[in-house]
N, C-alpha and C positions, 0 to 999 in steps of 0.2 A: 898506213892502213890501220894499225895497231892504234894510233893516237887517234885516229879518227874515228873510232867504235869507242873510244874511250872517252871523246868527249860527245858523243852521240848519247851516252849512255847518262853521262854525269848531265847532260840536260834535260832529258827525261827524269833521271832524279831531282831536280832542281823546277820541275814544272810540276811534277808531283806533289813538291812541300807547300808549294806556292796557294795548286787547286786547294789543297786539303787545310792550310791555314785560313783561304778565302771561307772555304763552307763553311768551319768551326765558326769563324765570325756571323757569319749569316744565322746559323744554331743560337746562337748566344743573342738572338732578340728575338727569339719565339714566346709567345705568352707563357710559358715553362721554359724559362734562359736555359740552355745546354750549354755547360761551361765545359764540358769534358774534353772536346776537341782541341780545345786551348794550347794543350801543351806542345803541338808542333809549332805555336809562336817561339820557344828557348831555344829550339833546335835549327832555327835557320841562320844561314849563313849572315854577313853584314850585310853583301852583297844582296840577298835575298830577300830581307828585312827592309832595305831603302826601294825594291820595287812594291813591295806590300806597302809601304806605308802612300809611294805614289798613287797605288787603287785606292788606297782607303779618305786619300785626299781626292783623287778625281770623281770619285763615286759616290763623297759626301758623307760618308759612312765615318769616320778618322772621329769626328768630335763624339756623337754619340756611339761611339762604339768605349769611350774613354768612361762615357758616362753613367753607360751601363754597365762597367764592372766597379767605378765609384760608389755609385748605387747598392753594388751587389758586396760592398767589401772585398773584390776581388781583382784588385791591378796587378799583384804579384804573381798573376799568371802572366804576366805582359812582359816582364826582364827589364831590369832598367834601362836598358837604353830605348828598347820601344819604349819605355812608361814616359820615362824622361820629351822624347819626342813630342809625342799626344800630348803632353802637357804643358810645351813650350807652342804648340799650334794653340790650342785653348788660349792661352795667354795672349797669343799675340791676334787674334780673332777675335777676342772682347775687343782691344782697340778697335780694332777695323768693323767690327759693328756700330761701337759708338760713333767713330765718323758715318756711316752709311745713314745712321741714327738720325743724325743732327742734317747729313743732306738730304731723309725722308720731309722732316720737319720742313725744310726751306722752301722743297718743293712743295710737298699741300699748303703754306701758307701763299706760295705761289697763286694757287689754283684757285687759290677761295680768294686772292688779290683779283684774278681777274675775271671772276663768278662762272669758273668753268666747275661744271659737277662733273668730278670724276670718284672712279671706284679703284683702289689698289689690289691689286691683283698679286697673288704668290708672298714669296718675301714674310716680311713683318705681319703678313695679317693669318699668317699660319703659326701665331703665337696665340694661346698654348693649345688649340686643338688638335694640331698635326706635329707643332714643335714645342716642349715642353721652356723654352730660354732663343732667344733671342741671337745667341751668341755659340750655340749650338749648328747651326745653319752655316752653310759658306754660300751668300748672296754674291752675286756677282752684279746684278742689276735691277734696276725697278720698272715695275708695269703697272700701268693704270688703263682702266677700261672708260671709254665715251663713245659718248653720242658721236653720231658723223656728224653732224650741225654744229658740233665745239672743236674739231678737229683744228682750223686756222686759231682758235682762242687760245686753245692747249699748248700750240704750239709758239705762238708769241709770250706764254707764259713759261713755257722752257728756256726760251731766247734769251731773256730775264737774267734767267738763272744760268746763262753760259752755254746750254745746249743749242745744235745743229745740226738739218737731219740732209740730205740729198737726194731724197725722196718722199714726199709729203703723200699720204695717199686715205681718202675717206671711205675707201671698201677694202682695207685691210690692217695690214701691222705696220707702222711706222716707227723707225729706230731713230734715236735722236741721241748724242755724242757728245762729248767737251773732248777741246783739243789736246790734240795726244803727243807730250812729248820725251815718249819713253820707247824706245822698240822693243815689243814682246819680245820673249825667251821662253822657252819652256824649261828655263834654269828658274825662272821669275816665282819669290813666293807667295804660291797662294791665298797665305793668309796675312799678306801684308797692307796697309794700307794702299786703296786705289788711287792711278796713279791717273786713268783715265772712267769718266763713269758713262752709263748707258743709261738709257729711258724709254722702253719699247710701249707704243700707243697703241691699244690695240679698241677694234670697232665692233666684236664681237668675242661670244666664248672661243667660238671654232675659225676659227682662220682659213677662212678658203683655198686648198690646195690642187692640186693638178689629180691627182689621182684620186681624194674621197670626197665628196659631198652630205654634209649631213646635218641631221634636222637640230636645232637650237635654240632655249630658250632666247628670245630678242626683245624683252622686256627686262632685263635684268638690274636697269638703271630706277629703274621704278621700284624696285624690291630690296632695295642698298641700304646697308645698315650703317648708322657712326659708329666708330672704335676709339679706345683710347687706348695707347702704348705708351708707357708713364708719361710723360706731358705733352706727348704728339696726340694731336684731334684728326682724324680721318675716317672716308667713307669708306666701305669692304662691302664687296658682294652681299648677300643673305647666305648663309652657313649652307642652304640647299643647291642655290649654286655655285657658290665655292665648293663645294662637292664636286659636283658634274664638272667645273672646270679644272682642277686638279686629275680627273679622270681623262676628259678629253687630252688636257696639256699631257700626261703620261704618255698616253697612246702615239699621239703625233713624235714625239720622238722617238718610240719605239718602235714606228715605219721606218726610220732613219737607222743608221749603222746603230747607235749608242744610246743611255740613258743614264742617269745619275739612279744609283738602285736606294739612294735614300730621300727620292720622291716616294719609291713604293711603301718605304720604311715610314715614311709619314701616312699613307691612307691607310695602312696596318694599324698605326695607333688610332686614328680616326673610328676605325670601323671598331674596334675595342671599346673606346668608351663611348662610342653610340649604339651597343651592342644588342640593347634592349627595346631601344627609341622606339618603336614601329610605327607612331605615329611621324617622325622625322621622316625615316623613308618610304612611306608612301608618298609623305610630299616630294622627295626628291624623283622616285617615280612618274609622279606626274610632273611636273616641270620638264623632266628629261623626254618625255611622250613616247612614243610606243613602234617609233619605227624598226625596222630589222636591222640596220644600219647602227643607230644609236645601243640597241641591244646587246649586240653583238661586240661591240667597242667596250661594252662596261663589263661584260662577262669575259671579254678576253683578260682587261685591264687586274681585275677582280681576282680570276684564277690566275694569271700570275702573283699578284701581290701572296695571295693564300699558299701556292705552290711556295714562293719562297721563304715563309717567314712563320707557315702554317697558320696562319689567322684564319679564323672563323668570319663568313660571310652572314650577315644578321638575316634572318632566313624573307624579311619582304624583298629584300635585293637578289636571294637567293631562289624567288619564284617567280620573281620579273624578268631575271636573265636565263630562266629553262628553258632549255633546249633550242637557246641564239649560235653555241657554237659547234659547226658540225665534227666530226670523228676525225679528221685532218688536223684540225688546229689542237685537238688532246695529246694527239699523235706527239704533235711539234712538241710540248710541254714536257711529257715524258721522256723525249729523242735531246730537244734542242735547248729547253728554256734555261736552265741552270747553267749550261755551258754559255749560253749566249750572254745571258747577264753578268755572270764571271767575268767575261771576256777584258781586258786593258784598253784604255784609251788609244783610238776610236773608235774601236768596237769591230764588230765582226760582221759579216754578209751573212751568217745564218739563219737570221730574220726573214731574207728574200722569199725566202718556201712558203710564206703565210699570204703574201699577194693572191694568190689563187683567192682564194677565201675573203679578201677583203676589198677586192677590187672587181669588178664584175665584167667589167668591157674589156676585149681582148687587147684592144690598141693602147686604152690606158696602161693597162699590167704591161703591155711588152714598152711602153715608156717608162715606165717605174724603172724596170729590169734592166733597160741600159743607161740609168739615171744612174744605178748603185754599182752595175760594172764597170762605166764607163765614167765618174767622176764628171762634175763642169768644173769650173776655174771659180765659182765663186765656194764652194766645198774647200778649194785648196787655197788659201789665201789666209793672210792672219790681216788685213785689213789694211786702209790708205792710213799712210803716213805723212802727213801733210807737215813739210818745214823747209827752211831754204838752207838748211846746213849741209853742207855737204858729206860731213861727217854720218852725221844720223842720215841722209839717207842709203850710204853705204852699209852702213849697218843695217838699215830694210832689206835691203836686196839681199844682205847674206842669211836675214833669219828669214826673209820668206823664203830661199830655195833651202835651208837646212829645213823646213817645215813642210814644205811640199815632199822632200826628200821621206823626209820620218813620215807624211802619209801615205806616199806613193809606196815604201815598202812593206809597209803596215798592210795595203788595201793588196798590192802581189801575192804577199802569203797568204790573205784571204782568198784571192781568185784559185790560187793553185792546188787551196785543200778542199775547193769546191764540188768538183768531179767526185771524190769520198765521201763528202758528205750530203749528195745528192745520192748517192748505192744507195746510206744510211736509210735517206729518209723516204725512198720509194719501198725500201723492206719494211720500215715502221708501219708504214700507210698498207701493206698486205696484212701484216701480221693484227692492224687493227681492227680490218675487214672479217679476218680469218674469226676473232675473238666476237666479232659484231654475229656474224652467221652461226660458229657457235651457240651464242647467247639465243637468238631466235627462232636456233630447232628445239633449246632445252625446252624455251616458253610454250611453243605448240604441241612436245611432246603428251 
């Protein structure tokens, strides 16, 4: 009984240093760096030190987070062995940009080989307005936006280049693939050169999903601008909507358990040196257009990014999204947001509470809600492995059930702390009513 308070306690300590290393990080890219929290990086354990550095890679955070105390002259708050780490990922993520480099280049020459006009999407074309270096970034895959009319053209023009998809489809996202003969691990480094690559097609900004429907620039091919990334030639969205899709793509995973918190880290810098533009956003303004739906996505997306990183909202974004989100979803921010985003790969169900507010149809929301409790099989899956070795496929079988194992116990201790932290957030949602009525009698007084 003794050992068991004892290590009951010593893990409450150790999830303590962990929270409190993550925030200090998150401090240290506010438009006024707070470096002061720092110093609980010296104090953690090894053990404790190799789960931090896994957030700080699954979150995307790891390279700029290196860079920002480069910058600041200040890595010796990191300890050598964190420093040493961070800087051996750097290292070995330039390589593995340069190859991602050289397969952006293959495929737009691809594309322009077989007169498909496409737009690259994410990735490389958020060099430098959202990502200051190229190598900065941990890409996993590339996206290009087309016409449905070039959808069969695009894709014979992948074919090309090695890619295959198992489902071609011209009213949404289509994934396309080189054959993979490697079995994931989650021992596997992330920042090593890829062993299998991706090419997701997509037909629009907002990808049609089961639970939101919403309004869209669908002109966006007409509005494409060329780029040059040292001697790659390609087309990119127009900066306004690269905006709005950077915002939507935020949100859409942030429906889902999880999100890379160094998406938000990038509209934070965005919204910084566009802080003045007003002419910028009002175009974006209108492009985006004026639905409740659309509103309400960007002022969610918005106040969290601001919530976590304290950025300033450039105040035409800041009177376009007044009063889109109601007293529930502030609630959540205050109650949930910082815990949620903290949270470790896969992420956490505390998100679910926000359905109300963003889904309108009861039958939708109670699909949603047994979507994220109930898991499908294609959630739990590290993907086909297609080979006739018998070897490698024994090794599928063992990493897909140790991967289902690691989400399936991941997503239980989510269900279990749920009943507490639904008390939480029905007290939240009083105590913000209490504060709202408050507020209402001072103003009549």
């Amino acid at each position: 009984m003794i050992l068991a308070c004892l290590s009951a306690k010593n893990a409450k300590k150790t999830m303590g240093r962990k929270w409190m290393a993550k925030k200090a990080i998150l401090s240290s890219f506010r438009p006024d760096p707070d470096f002061s929290g720092l110093a609980i990086l010296r104090r953690l354990s090894i053990r404790e030190t190799r789960r931090l550095l896994l957030w700080l890679d699954q979150s995307g955070l790891a390279l700029y987070f290196l860079r920002k105390l480069q910058t600041a002259e200040a890595t010796t708050l990191l300890g050598i062995e964190l420093r040493d780490e961070l800087e051996q990922r750097l290292f070995r993520n330039r390589q593995r940009t340069n190859d991602l480099l050289e397969e952006f280049k293959h495929l737009s020459l691809s594309f322009c080989a077989f007169d498909v006009p496409v737009a690259a999407l994410k990735g490389f074309t958020l060099v430098p307005d959202y990502c200051p270096e190229p190598h900065l970034r941990h890409q996993t895959d590339f996206d290009f936006l087309v016409e449905p009319r070039y959808v069969d053209a695009a894709a014979i023009a992948l074919q090309t280049c090695g890619y295959t998809t198992e489902h071609l489809t011209k009213s949404g996202e289509s994934c396309f693939t080189t054959p993979l003969q490697h079995v994931p691990s989650r021992a596997d480094d992330l920042y090593a050169v890829q062993r299998q690559r991706q090419v997701d097609l997509h037909t629009s900004l907002w990808e049609e999903c089961a639970w939101i429907s919403l309004e869209h620039p669908s002109d966006c091919m007409n509005h494409r601008q060329p780029r040059i990334l040292q001697d790659i030639r390609f087309d990119a969205l127009s900066p306004e909507d690269a905006f709005i899709f950077q915002v939507f793509h935020s949100f859409r995973h942030t429906f889902r358990s999880w999100i890379r918190v160094s998406w938000l880290l990038e509209i934070s810098r965005f919204l910084l040196a566009h802080q003045e533009d007003e002419n910028f956003w009002a175009r974006v303004t209108a492009r985006a257009g004026r639905s409740e739906g659309t509103r309400r996505i960007f002022a969610f997306v918005l106040e969290l990014t601001s919530h976590l990183f304290e950025c300033p909202v450039p105040h035409p974004l800041s009177r376009w999204v007044a009063g889109a989100l109601p007293d529930s979803v502030h609630s959540w921010f205050e109650q949930f947001s910082v815990r949620w985003i903290l949270s470790d790969w896969p992420g956490s169900l505390l998100n679910i509470f926000l359905a109300t507010d963003f889904i309108q149809d009861h039958e939708l929301r109670t699909e949603y809600w047994k979507s994220r409790l109930l898991p499908g099989k294609a959630q739990l899956t590290i993907g086909k492995i297609r080979s006739s070795n018998r070897n490698m496929q024994r090794e599928a079988r063992n990493a897909r059930w140790q991967y289902v194992a690691h989400r399936s116990a991941k997503h239980f201790g989510n269900v279990l702390s749920l009943p507490l932290n639904q008390i939480r957030w029905i007290l939240a949602q009083r105590l913000t009513r209490s504060h709202s009525i408050e507020s209402q009698y001072e103003i009549t007084r």
